[in-house]
N, C-alpha and C positions, 0 to 999 in steps of 0.2 A: 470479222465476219467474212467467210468464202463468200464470194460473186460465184454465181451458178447460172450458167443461160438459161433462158426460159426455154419450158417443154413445146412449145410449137413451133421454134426457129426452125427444123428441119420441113415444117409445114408450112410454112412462108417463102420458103427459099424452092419447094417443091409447086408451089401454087404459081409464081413466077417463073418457073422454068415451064409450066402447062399456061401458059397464058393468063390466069385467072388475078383479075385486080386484088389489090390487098387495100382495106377499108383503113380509115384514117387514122383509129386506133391500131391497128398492124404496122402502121408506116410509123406511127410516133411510138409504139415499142422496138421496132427495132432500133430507130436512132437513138433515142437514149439508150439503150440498152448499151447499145456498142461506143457511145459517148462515153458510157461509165464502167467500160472495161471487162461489161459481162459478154456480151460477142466477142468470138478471136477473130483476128485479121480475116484468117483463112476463111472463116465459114459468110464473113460480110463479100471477100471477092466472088465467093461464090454465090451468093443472090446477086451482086453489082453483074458476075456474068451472065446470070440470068436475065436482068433488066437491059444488058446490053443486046442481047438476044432476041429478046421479046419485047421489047419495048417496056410503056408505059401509058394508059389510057391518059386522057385527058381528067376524068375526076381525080385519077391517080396522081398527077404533077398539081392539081389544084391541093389536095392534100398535103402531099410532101409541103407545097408551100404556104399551105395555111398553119402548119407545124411550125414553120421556120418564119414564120410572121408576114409573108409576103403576097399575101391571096389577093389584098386588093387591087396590086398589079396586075397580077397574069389574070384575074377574072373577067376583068374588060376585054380584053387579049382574046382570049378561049369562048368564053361562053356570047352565043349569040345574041342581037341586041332585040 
């Protein structure tokens, strides 16, 4: 079966380069996505330059590491008590 990126990658990568958060579903398709070889290199540097750019909100890294299993770390961290 062809790997095909998904049709909104260029709208992910464009919402990040305008500032706009990418909701936690957005963050965990693209990592898998490019985990499993359907993003190419080129097009992930180019949101990574984006997000180096613009940053990253705070819901936004809670996300990314609630994907990556880590939330209940950085949530004490970040979120006020």
């Amino acid at each position: 079966m062809k790997k095909t990126k998904p049709a909104n990658l260029l709208d992910l990568i464009a919402k990040k380069k305008n500032g706009i958060p990418l909701t936690l579903n957005e963050i965990n398709s693209l990592v898998s996505d490019y985990t499993l070889g359907i993003i190419p290199d080129y097009q992930m540097a180019s949101f990574l330059m984006a997000v180096y750019f613009r940053g990253m909100d705070d819901i936004e890294i809670l996300n990314y590491n609630e994907f990556r299993g880590c939330h209940k770390i950085l949530k004490d961290e970040i979120s006020p008590s």
